[in-house]
N, CA, C and O atoms as a Maestro MAE file, in Angstrom:
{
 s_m_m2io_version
 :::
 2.0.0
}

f_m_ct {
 s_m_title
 :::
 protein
 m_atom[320] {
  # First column is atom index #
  i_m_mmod_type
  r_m_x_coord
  r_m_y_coord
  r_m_z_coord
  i_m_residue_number
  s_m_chain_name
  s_m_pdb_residue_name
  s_m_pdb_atom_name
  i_m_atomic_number
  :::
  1 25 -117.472 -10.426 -15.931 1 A "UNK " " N  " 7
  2 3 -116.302 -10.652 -16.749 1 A "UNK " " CA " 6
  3 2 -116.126 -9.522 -17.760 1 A "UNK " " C  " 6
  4 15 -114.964 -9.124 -17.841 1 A "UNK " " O  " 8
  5 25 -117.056 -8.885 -18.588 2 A "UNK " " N  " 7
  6 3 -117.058 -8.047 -19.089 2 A "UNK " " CA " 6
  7 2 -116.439 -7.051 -18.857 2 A "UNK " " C  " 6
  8 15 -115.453 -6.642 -19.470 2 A "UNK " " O  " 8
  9 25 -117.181 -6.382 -17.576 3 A "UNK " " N  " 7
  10 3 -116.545 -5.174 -17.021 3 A "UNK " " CA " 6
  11 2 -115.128 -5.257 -16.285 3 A "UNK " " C  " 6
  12 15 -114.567 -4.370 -15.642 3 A "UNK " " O  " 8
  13 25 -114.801 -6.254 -16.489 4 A "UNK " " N  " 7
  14 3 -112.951 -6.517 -15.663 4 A "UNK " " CA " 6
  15 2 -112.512 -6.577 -17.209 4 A "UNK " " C  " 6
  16 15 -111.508 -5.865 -17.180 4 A "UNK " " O  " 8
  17 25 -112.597 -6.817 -17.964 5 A "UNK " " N  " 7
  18 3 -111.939 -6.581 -19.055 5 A "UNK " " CA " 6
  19 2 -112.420 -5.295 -20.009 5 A "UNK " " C  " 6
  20 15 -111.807 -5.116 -21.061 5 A "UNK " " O  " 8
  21 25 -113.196 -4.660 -19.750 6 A "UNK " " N  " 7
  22 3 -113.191 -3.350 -19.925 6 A "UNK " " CA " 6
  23 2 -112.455 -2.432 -19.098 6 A "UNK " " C  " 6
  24 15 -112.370 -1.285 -19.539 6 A "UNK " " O  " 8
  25 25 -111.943 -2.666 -18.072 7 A "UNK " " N  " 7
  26 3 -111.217 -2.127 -17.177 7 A "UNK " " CA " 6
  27 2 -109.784 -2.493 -17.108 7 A "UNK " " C  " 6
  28 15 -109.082 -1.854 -16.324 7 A "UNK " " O  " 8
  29 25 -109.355 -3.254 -17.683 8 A "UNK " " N  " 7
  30 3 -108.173 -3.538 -18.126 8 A "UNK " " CA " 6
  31 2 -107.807 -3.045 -19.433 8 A "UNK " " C  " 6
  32 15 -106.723 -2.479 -19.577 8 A "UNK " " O  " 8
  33 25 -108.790 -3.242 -20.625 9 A "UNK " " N  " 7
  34 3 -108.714 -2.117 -21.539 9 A "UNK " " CA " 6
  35 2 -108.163 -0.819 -21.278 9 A "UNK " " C  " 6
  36 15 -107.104 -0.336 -21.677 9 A "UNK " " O  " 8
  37 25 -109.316 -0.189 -20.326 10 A "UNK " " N  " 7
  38 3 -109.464 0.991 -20.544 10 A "UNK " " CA " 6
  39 2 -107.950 1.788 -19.804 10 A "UNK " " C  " 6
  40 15 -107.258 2.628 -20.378 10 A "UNK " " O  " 8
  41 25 -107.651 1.069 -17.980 11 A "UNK " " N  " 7
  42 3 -106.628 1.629 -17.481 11 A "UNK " " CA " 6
  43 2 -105.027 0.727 -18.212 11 A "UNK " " C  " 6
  44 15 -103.959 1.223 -17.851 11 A "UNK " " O  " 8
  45 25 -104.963 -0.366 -19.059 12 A "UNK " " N  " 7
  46 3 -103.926 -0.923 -19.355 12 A "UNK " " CA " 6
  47 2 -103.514 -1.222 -20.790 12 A "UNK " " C  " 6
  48 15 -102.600 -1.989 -21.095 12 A "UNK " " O  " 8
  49 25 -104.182 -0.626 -21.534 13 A "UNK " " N  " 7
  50 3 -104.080 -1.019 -23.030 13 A "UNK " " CA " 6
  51 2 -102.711 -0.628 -22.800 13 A "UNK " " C  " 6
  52 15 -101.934 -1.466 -22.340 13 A "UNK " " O  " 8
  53 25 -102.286 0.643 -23.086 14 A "UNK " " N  " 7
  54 3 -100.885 1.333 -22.960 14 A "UNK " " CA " 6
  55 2 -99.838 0.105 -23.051 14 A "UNK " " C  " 6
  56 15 -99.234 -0.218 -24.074 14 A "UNK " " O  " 8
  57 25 -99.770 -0.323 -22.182 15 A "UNK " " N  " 7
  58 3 -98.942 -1.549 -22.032 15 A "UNK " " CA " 6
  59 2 -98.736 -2.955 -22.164 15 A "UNK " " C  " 6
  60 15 -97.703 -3.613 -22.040 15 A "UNK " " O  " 8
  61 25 -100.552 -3.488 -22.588 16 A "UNK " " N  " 7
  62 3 -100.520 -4.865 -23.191 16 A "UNK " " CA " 6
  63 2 -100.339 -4.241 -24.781 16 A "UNK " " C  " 6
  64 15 -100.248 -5.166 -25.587 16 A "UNK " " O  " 8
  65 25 -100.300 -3.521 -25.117 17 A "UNK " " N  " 7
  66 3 -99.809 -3.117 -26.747 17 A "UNK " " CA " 6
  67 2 -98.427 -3.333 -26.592 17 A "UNK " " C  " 6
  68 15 -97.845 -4.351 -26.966 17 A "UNK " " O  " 8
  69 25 -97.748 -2.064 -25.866 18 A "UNK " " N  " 7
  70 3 -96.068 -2.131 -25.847 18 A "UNK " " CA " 6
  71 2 -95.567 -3.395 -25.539 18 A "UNK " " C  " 6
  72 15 -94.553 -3.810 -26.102 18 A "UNK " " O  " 8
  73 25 -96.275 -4.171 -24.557 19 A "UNK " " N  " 7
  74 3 -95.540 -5.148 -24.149 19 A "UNK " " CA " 6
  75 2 -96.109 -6.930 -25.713 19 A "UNK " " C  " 6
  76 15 -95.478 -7.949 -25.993 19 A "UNK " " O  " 8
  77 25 -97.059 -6.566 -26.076 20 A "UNK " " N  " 7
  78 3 -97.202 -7.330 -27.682 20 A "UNK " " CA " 6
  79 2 -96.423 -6.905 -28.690 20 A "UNK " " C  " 6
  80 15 -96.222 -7.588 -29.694 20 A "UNK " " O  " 8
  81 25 -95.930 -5.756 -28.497 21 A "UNK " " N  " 7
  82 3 -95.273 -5.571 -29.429 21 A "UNK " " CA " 6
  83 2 -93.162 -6.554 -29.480 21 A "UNK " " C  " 6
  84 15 -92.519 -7.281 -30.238 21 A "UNK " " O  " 8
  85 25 -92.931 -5.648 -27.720 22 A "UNK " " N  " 7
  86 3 -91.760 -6.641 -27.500 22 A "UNK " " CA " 6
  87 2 -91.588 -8.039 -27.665 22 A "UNK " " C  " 6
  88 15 -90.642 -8.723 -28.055 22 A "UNK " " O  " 8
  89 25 -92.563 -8.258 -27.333 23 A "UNK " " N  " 7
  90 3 -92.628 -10.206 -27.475 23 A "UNK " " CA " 6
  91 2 -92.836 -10.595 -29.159 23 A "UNK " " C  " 6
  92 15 -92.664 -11.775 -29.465 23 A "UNK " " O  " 8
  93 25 -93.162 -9.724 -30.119 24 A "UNK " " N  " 7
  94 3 -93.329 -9.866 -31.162 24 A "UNK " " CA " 6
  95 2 -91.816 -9.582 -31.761 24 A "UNK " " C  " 6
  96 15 -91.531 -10.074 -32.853 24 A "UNK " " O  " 8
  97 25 -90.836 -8.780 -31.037 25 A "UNK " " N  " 7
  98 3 -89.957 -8.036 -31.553 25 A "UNK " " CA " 6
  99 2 -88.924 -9.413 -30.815 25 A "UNK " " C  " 6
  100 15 -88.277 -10.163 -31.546 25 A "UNK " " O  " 8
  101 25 -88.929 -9.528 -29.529 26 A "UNK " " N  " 7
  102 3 -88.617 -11.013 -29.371 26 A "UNK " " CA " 6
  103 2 -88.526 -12.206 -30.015 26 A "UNK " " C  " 6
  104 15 -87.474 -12.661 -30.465 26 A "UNK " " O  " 8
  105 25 -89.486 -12.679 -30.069 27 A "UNK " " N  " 7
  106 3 -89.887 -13.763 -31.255 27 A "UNK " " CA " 6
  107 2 -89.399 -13.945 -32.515 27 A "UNK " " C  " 6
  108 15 -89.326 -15.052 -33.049 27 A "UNK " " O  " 8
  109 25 -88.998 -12.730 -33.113 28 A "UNK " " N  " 7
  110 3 -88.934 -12.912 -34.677 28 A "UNK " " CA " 6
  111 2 -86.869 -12.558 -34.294 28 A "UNK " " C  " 6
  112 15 -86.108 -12.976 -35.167 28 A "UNK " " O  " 8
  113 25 -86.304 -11.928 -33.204 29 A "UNK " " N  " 7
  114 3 -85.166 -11.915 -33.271 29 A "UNK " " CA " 6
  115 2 -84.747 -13.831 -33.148 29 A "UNK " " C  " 6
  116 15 -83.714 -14.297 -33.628 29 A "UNK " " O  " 8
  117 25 -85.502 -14.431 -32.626 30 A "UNK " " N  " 7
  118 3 -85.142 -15.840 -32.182 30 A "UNK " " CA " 6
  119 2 -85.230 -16.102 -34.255 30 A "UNK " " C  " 6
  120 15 -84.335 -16.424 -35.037 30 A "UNK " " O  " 8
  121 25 -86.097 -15.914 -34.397 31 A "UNK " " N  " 7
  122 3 -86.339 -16.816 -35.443 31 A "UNK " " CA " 6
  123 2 -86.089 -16.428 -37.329 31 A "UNK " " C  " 6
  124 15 -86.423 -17.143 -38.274 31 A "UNK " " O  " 8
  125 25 -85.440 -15.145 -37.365 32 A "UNK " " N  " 7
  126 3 -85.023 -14.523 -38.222 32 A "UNK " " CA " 6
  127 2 -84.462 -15.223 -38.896 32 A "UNK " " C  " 6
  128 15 -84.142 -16.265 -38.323 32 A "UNK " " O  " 8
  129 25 -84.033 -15.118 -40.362 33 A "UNK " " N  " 7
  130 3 -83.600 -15.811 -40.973 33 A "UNK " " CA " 6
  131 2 -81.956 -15.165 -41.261 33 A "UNK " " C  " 6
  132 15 -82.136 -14.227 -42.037 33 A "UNK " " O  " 8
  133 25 -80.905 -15.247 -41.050 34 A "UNK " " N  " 7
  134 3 -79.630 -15.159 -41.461 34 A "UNK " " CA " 6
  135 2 -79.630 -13.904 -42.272 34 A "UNK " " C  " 6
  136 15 -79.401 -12.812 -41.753 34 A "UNK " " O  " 8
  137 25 -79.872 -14.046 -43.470 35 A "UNK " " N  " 7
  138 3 -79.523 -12.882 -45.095 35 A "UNK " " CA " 6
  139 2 -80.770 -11.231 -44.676 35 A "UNK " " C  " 6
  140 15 -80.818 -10.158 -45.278 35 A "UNK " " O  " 8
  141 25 -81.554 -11.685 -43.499 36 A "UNK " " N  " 7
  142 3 -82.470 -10.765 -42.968 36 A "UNK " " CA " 6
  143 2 -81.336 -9.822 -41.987 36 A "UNK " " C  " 6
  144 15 -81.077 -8.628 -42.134 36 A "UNK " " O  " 8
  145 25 -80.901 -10.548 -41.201 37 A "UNK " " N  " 7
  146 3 -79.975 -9.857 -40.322 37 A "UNK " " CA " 6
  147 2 -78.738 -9.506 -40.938 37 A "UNK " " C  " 6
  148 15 -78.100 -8.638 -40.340 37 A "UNK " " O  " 8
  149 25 -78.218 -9.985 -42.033 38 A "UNK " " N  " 7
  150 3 -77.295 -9.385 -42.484 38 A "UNK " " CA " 6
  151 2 -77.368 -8.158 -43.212 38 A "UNK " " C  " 6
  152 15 -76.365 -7.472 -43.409 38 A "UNK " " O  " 8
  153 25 -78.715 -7.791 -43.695 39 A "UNK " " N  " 7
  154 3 -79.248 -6.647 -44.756 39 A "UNK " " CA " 6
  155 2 -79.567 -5.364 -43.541 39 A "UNK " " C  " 6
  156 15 -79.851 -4.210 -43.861 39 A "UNK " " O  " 8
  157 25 -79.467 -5.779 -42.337 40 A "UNK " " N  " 7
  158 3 -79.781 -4.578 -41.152 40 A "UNK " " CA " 6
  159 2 -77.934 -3.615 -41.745 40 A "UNK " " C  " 6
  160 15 -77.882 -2.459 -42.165 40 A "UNK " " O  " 8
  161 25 -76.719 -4.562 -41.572 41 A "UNK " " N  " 7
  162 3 -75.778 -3.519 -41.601 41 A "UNK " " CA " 6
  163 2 -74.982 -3.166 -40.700 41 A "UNK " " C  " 6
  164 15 -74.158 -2.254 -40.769 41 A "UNK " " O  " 8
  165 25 -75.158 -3.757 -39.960 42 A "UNK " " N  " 7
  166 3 -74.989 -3.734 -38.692 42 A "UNK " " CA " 6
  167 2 -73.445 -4.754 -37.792 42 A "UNK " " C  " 6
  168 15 -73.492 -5.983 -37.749 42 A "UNK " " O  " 8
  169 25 -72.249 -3.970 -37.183 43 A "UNK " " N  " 7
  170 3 -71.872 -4.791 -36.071 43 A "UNK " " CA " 6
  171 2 -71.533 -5.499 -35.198 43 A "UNK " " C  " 6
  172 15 -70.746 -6.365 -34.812 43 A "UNK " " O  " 8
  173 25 -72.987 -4.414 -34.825 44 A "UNK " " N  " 7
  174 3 -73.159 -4.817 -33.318 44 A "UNK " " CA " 6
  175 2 -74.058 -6.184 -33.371 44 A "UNK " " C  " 6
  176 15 -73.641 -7.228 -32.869 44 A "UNK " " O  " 8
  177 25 -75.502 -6.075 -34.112 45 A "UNK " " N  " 7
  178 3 -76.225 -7.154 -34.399 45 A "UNK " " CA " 6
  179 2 -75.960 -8.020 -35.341 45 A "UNK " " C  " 6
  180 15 -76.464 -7.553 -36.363 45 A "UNK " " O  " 8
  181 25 -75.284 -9.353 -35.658 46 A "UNK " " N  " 7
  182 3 -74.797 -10.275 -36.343 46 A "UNK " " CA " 6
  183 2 -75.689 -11.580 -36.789 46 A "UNK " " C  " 6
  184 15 -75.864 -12.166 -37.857 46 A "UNK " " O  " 8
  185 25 -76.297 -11.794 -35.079 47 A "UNK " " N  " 7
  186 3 -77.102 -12.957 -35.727 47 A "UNK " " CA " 6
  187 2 -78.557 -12.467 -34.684 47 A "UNK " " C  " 6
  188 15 -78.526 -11.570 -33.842 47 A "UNK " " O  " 8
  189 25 -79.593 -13.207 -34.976 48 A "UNK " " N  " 7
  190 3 -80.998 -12.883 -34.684 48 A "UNK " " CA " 6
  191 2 -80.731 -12.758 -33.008 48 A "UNK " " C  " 6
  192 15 -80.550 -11.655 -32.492 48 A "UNK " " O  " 8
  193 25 -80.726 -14.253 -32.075 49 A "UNK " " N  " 7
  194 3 -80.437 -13.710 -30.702 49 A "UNK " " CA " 6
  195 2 -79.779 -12.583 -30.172 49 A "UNK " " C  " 6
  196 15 -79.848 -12.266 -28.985 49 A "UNK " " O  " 8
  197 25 -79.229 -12.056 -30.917 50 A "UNK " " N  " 7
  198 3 -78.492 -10.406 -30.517 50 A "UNK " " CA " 6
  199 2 -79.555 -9.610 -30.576 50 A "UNK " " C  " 6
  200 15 -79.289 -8.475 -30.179 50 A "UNK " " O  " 8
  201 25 -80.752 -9.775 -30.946 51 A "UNK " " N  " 7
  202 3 -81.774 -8.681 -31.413 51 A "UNK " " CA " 6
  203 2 -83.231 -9.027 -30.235 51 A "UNK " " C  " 6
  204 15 -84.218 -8.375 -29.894 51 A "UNK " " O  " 8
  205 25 -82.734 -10.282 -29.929 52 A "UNK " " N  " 7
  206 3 -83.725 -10.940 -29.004 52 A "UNK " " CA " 6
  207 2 -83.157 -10.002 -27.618 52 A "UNK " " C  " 6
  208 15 -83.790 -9.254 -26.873 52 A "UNK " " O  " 8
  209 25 -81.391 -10.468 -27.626 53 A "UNK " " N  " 7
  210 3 -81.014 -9.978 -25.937 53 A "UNK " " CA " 6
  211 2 -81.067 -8.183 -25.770 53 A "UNK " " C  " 6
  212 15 -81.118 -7.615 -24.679 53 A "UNK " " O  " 8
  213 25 -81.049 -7.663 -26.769 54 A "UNK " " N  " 7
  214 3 -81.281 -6.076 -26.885 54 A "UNK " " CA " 6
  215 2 -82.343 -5.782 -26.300 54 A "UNK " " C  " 6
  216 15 -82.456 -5.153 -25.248 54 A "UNK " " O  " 8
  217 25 -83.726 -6.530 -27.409 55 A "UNK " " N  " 7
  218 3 -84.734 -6.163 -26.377 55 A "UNK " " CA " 6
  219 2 -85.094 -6.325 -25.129 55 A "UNK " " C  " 6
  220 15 -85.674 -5.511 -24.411 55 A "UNK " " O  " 8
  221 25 -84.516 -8.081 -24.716 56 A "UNK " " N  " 7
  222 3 -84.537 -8.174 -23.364 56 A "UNK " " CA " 6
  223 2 -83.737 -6.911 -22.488 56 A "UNK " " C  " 6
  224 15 -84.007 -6.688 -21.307 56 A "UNK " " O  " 8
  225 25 -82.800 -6.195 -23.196 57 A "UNK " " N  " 7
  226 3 -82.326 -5.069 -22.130 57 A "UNK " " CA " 6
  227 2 -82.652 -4.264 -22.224 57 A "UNK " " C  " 6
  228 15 -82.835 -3.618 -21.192 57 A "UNK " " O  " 8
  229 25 -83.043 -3.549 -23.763 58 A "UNK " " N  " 7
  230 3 -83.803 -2.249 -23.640 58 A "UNK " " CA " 6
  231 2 -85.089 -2.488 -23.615 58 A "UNK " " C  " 6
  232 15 -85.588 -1.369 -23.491 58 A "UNK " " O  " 8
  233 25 -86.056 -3.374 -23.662 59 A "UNK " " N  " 7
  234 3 -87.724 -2.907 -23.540 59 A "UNK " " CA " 6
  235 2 -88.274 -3.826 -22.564 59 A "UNK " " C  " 6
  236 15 -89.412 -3.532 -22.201 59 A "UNK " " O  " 8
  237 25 -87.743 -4.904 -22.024 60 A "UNK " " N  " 7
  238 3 -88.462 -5.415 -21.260 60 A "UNK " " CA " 6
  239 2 -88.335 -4.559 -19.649 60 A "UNK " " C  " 6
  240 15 -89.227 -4.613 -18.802 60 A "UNK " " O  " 8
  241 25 -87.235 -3.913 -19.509 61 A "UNK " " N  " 7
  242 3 -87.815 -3.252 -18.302 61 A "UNK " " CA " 6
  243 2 -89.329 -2.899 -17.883 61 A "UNK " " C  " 6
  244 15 -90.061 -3.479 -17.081 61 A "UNK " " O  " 8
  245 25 -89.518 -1.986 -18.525 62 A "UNK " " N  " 7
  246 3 -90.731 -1.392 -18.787 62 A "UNK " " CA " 6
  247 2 -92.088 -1.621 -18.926 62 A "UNK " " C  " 6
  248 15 -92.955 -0.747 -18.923 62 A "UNK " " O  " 8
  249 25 -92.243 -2.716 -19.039 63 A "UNK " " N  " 7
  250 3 -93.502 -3.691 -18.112 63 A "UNK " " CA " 6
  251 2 -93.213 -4.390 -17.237 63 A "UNK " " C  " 6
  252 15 -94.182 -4.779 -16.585 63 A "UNK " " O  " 8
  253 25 -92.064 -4.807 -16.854 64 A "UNK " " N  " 7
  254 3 -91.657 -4.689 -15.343 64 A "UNK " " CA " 6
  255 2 -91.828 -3.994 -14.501 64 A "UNK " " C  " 6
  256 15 -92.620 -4.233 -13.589 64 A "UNK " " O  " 8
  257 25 -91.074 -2.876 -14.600 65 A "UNK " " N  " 7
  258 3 -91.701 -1.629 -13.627 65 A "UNK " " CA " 6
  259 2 -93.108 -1.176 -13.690 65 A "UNK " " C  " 6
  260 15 -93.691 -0.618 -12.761 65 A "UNK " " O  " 8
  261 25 -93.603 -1.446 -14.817 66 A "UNK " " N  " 7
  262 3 -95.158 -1.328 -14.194 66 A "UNK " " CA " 6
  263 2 -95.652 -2.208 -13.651 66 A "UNK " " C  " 6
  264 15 -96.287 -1.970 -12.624 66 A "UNK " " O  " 8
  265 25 -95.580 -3.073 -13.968 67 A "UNK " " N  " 7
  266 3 -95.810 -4.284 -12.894 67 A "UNK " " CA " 6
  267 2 -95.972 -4.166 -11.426 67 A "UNK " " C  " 6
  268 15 -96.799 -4.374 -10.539 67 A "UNK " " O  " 8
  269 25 -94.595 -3.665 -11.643 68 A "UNK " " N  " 7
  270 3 -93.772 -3.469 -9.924 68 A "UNK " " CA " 6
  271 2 -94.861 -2.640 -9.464 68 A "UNK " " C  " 6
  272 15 -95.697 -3.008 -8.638 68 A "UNK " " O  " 8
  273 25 -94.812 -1.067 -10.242 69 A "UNK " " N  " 7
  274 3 -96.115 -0.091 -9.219 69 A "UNK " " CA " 6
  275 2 -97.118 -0.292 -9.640 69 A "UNK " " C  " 6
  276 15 -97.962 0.163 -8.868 69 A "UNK " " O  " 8
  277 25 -97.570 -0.765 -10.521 70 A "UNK " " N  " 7
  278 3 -98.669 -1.283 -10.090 70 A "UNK " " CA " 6
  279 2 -99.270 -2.125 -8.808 70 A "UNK " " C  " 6
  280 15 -100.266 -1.857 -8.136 70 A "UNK " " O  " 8
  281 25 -98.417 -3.148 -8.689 71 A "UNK " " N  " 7
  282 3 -98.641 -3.763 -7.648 71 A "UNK " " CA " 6
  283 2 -98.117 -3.605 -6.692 71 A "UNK " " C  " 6
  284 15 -97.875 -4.491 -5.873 71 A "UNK " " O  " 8
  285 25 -97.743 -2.076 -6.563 72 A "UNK " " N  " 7
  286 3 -97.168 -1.871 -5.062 72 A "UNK " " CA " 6
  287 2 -98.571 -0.123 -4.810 72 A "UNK " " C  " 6
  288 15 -98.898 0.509 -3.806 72 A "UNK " " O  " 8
  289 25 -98.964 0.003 -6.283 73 A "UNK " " N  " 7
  290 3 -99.967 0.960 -6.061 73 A "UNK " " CA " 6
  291 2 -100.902 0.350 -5.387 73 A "UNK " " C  " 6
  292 15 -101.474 0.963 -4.485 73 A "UNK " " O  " 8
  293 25 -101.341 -1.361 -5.776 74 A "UNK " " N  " 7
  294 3 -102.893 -1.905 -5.466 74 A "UNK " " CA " 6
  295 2 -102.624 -2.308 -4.228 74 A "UNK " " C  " 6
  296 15 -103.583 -2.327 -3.456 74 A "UNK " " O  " 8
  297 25 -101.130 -2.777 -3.648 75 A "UNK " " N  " 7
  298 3 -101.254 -2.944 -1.654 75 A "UNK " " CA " 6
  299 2 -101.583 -1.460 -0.814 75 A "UNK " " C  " 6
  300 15 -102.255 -1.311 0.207 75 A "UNK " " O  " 8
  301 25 -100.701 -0.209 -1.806 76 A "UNK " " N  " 7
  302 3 -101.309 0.581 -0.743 76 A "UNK " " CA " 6
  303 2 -102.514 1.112 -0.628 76 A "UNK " " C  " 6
  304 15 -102.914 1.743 0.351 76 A "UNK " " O  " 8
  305 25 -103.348 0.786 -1.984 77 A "UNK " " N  " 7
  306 3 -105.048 0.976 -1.889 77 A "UNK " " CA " 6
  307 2 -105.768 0.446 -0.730 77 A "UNK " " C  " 6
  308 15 -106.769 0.845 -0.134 77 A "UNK " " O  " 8
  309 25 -104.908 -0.668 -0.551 78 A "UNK " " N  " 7
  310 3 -105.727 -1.756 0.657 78 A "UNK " " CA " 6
  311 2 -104.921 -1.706 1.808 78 A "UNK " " C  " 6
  312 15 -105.074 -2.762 2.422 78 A "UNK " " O  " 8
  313 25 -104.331 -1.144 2.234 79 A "UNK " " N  " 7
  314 3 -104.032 -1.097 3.292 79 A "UNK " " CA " 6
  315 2 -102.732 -1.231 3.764 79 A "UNK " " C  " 6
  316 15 -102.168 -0.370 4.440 79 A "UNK " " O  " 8
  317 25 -102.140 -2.512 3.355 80 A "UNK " " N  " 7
  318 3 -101.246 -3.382 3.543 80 A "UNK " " CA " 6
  319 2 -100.257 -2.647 3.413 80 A "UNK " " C  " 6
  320 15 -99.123 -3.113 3.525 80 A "UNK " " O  " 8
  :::
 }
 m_bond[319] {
  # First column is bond index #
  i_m_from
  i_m_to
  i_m_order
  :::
  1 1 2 1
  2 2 3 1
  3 3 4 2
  4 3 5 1
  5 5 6 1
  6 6 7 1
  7 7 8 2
  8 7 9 1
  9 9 10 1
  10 10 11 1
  11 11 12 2
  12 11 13 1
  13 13 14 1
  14 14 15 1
  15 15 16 2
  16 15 17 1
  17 17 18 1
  18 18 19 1
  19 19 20 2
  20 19 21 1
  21 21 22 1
  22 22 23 1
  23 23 24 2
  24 23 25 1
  25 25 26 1
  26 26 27 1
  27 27 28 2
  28 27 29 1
  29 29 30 1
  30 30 31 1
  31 31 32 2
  32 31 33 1
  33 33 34 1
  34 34 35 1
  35 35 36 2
  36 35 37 1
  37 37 38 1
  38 38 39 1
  39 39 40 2
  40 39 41 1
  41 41 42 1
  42 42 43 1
  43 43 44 2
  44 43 45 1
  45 45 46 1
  46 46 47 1
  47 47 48 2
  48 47 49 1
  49 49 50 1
  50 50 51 1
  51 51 52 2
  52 51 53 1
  53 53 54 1
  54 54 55 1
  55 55 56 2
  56 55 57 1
  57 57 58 1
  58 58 59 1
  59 59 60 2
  60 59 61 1
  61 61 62 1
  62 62 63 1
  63 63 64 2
  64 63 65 1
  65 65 66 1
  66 66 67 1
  67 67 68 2
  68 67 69 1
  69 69 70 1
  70 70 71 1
  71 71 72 2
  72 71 73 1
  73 73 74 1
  74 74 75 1
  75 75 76 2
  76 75 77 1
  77 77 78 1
  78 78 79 1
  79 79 80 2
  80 79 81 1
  81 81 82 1
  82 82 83 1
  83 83 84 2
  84 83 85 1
  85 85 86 1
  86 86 87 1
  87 87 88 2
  88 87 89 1
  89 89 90 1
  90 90 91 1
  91 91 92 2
  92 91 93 1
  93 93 94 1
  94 94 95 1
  95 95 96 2
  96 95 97 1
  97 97 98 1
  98 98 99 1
  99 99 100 2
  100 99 101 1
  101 101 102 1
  102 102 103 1
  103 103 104 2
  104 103 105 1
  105 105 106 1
  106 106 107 1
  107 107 108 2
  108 107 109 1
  109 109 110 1
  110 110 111 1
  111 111 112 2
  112 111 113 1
  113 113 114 1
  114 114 115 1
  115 115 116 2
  116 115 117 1
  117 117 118 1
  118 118 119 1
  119 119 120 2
  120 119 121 1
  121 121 122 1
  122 122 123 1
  123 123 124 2
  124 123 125 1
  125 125 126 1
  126 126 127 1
  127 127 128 2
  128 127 129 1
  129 129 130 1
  130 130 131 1
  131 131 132 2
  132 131 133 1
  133 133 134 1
  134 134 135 1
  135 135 136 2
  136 135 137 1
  137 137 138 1
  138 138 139 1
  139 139 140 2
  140 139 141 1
  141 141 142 1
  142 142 143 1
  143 143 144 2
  144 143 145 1
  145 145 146 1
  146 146 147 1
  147 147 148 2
  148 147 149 1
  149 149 150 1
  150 150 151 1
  151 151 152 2
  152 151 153 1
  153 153 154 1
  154 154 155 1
  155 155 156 2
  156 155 157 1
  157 157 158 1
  158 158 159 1
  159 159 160 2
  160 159 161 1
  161 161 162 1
  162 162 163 1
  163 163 164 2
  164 163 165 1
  165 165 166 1
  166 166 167 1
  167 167 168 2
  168 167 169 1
  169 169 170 1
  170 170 171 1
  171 171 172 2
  172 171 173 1
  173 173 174 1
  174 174 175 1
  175 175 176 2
  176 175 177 1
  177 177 178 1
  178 178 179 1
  179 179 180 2
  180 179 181 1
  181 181 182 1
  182 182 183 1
  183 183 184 2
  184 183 185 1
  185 185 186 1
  186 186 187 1
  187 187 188 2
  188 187 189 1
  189 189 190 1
  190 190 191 1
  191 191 192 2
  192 191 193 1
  193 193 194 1
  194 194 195 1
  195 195 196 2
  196 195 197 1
  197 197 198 1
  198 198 199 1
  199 199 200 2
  200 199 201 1
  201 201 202 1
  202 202 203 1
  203 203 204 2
  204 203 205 1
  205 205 206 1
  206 206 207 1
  207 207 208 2
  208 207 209 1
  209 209 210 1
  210 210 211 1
  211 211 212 2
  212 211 213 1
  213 213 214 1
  214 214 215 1
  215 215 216 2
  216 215 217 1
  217 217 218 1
  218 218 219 1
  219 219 220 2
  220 219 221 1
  221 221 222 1
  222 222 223 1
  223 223 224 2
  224 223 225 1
  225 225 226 1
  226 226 227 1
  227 227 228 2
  228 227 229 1
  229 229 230 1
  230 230 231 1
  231 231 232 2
  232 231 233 1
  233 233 234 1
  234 234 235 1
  235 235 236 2
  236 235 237 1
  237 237 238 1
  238 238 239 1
  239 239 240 2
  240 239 241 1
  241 241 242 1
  242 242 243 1
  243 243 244 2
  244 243 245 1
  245 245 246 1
  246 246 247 1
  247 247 248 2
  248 247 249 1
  249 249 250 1
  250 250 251 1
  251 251 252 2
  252 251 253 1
  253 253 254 1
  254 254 255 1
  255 255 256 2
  256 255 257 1
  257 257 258 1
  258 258 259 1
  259 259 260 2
  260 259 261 1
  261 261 262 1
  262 262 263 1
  263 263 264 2
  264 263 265 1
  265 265 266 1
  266 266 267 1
  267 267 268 2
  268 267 269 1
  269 269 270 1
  270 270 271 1
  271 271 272 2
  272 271 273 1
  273 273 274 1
  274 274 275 1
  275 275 276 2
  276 275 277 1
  277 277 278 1
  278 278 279 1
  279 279 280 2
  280 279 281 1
  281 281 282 1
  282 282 283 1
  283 283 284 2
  284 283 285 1
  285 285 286 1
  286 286 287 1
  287 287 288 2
  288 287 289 1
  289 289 290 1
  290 290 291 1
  291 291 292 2
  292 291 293 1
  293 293 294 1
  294 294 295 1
  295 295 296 2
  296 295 297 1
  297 297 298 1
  298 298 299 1
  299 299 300 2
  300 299 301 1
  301 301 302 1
  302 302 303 1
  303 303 304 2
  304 303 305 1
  305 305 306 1
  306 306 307 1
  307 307 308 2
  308 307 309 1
  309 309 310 1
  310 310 311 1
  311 311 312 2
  312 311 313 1
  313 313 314 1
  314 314 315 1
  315 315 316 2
  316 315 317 1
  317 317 318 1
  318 318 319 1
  319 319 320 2
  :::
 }
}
């Protein structure tokens, strides 16, 4: 167990960071408080879910697609 999570460390930090960070950046657009989102200045962004669906379009790609090759890197390791 150790060494599978040293190995996920070592080849995936990169992206369980970026991708803690979105879900953090997620989370707090759901749950923002009103006079917070109004002090941004903004718009385009009005109320907190606007800040939630942004990220869903700009950052969640991006552990998606690794996802994707990743797991299209680990079938062609094996054969498949």
């Amino acid at each position: 167990m150790y060494k599978k999570l040293t190995e996920l460390l070592k080849y995936h930090l990169h992206i369980l960071l970026y991708t803690y960070f979105w879900l953090g950046l997620f989370i707090c657009g759901l749950v923002a408080p009103q006079h917070r989102i109004d002090e941004l200045g903004s718009a385009f962004i009005t109320q907190g879910w606007h800040l939630s669906l942004l990220s869903l379009l700009l950052v969640l790609p991006v552990p998606l697609i690794y996802i994707w090759r990743m797991g299209k890197k680990e079938r062609g390791a094996t054969g498949n």
